[in-house]
C-alpha positions in Angstrom: 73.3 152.9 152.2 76.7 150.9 152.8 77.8 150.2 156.1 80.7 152.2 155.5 78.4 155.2 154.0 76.7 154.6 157.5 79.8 154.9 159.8 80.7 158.0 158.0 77.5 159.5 158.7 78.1 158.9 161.9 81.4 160.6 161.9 80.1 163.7 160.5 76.6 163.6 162.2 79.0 163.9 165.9 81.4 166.1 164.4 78.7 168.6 163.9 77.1 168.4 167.7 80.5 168.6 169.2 81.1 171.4 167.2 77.4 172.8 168.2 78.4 172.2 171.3 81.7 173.9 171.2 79.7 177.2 169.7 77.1 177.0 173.0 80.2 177.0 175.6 82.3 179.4 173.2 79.1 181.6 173.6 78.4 180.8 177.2 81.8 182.5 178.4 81.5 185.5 176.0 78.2 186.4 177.4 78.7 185.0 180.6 79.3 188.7 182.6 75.9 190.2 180.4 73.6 187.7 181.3 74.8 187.4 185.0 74.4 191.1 185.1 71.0 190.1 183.7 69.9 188.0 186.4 71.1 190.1 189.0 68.8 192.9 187.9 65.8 190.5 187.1 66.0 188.1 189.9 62.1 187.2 189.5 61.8 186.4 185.9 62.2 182.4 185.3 64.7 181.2 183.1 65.4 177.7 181.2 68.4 176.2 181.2 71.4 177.8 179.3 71.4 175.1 176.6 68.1 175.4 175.7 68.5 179.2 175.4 70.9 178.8 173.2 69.4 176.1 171.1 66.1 178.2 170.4 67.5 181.2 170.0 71.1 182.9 171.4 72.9 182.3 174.3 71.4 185.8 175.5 69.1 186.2 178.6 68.2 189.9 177.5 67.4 189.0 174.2 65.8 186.0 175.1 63.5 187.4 177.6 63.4 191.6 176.5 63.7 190.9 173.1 61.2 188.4 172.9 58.6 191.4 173.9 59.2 192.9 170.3 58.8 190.1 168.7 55.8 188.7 170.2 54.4 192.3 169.4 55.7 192.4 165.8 53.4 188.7 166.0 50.2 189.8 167.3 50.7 193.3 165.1 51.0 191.3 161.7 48.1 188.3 162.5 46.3 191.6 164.5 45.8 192.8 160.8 43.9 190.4 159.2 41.9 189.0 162.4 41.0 190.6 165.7 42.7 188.7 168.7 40.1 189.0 171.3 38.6 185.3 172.8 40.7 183.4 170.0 42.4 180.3 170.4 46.3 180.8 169.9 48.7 178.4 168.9 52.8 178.8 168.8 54.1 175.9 166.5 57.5 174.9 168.2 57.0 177.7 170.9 60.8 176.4 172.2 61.1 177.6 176.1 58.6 180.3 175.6 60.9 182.7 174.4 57.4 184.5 172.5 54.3 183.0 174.0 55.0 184.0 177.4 54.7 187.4 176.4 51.7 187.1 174.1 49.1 187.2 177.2 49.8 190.8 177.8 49.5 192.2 174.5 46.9 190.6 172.7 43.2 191.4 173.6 41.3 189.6 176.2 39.7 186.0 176.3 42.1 184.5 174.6 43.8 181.1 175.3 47.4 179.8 174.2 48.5 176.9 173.8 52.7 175.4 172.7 53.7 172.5 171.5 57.4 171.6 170.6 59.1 167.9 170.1 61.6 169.0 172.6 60.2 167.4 175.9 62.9 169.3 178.3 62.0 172.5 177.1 58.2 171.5 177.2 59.0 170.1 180.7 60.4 173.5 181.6 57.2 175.4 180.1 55.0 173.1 181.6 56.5 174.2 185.2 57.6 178.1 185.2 54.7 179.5 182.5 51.6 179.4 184.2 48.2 179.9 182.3 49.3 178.4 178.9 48.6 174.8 177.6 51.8 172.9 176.8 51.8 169.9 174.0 55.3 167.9 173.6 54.6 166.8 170.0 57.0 164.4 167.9 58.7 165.5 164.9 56.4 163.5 163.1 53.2 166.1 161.8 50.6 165.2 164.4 48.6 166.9 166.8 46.4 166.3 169.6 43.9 169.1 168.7 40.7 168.1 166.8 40.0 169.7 163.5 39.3 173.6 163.1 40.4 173.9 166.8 42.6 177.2 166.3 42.0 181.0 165.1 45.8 181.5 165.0 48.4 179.6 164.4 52.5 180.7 164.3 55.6 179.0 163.9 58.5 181.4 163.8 61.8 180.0 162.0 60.2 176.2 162.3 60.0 175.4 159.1 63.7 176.4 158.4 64.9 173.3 160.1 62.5 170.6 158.3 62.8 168.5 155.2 60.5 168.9 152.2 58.3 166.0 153.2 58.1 167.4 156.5 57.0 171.0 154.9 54.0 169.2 152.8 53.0 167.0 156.2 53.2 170.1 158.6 51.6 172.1 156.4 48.8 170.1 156.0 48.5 169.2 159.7 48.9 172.4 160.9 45.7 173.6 157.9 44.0 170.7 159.7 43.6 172.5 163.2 43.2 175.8 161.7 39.7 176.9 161.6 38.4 178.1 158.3 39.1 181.7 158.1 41.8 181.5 160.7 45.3 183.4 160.0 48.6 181.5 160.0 52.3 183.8 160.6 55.0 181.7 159.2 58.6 182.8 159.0 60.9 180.9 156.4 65.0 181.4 155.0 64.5 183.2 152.2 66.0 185.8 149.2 68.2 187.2 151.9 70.0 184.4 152.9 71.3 183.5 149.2 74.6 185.1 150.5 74.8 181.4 152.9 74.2 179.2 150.3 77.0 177.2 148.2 76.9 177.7 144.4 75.7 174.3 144.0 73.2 174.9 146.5 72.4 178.6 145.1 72.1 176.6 141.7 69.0 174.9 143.1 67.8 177.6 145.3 67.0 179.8 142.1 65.1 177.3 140.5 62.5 177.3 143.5 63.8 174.3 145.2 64.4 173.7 148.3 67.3 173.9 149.8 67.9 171.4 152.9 71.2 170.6 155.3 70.6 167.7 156.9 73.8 166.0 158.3 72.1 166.3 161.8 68.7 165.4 163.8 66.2 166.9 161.8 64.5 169.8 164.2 67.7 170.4 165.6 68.9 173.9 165.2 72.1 172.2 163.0 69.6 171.3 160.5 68.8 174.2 158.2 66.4 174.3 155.2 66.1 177.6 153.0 63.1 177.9 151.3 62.7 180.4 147.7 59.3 182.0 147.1 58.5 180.0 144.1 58.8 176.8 147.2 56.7 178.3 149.3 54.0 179.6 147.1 53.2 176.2 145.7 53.4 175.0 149.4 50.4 177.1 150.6 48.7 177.2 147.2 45.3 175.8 148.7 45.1 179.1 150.7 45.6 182.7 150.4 48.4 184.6 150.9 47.8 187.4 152.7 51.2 189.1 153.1 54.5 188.0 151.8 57.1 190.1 154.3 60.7 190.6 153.5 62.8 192.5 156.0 66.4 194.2 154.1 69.2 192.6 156.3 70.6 194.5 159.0 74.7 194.9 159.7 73.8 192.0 163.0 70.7 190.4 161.7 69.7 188.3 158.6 65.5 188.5 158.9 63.6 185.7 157.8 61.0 186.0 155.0 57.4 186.4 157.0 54.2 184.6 155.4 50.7 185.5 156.8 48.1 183.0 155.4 44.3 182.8 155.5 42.6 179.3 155.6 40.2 179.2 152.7 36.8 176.8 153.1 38.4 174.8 150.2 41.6 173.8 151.9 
């Protein structure tokens, strides 16, 4: 890369954040009366910063915190399926600030212990301090863990993957079947079919021949950086274990779902 290539990635690379961070204040003030009628009527539940509200998720305290209920139960409902979640070791695969894990404890069955890990040390700080009874990792966006080998019976990322590059898909992948014990279920939740209607028609070009699909003019992880991944991707991506469901969701008038992949660890993988 040229030095002038360089400086203009650097342009474009702080263009985008400002904007991002135009969105999050934009977003801020339209919600601003909702959330602060919110935390008015839920003064006990702990929330994280505004920021990183936004960045996992929206910059909605009800959805964030409500909302998250029904998702953590449409979680435990799919991987509840295929294993039973009683004394199992849980893993949430860039758990953000908690938005699902902190709900998981009263729904699935009982003995079982959770554990998050994210590469964002604030909102791992924040975990670490307001949710009490789960075990917090800050991890790097490099594919490495600090759990040994077979460690978990569940493992679940929700919309993770959809902000990594293909190498990091093949590394994660791998490092995530690497602390997954054998017979253990893994939820995964990708960009698929239904968001062909965001893609360019070059990039649409590529996406139809099973390629993936990657934005990168920003950190990689951050929630700028967007990957859409086709079936044909994926399936060759998990192709040393079994798929056990293959989810797609029609799109709603307010809500684009992701594609939802539920995987069992095979002995050979």
């Amino acid at each position: 890369m040229t030095k002038a290539q360089f400086s203009g990635l650097l342009r474009k690379t702080g263009l985008i954040m400002l904007m991002d961070r135009l969105r999050f204040s934009l977003m801020w003030l339209k919600k601003y009366r909702h959330n602060a009628d919110f935390r008015k009527r839920n003064p006990n539940v702990r929330l994280p910063p505004d920021y990183l509200i936004y960045e996992s998720f929206q910059m909605n305290y009800e959805k964030y915190y409500t909302g998250s209920i029904k998702s953590a139960q449409n979680v435990a409902n799919c991987i509840g399926r295929h294993i039973e979640l009683s004394n199992v070791n849980i893993l949430d695969w860039g758990c953000g600030p908690g938005r699902v894990i902190r709900q998981l404890p009263d729904i699935v069955g009982p003995g079982c212990r959770f554990y998050g890990t994210d590469y964002n040390g604030k909102t791992i700080a924040w975990c670490k301090e307001n949710l009490p009874g789960i075990d917090f990792n800050h991890n790097t966006i490099e594919a490495s863990l600090p759990y040994p080998d077979e460690f978990f019976d569940v493992i679940y990322g929700i919309s993770i993957f959809t902000h990594l590059s293909e190498k990091m898909h093949d590394d994660w992948y791998r490092e995530l079947s690497r602390v997954l014990k054998v017979n253990g279920v893994m939820y995964l939740t990708t960009q698929g079919d239904n968001f062909r209607l965001k893609l360019t028609p070059q990039e649409l070009q590529r996406f139809d021949k099973g390629e993936l699909v990657v934005r990168g003019s920003v950190t990689e992880g951050h929630r700028m950086f967007s990957a859409f991944q086709p079936k044909a991707f994926m399936r060759k991506l998990f192709n040393d274990n079994t798929i056990l469901e293959h989810i797609v969701t029609d799109p709603q008038p307010d809500w684009i779902p992701q594609d939802e992949w539920l995987l069992l660890k095979s002995a050979k993988a």
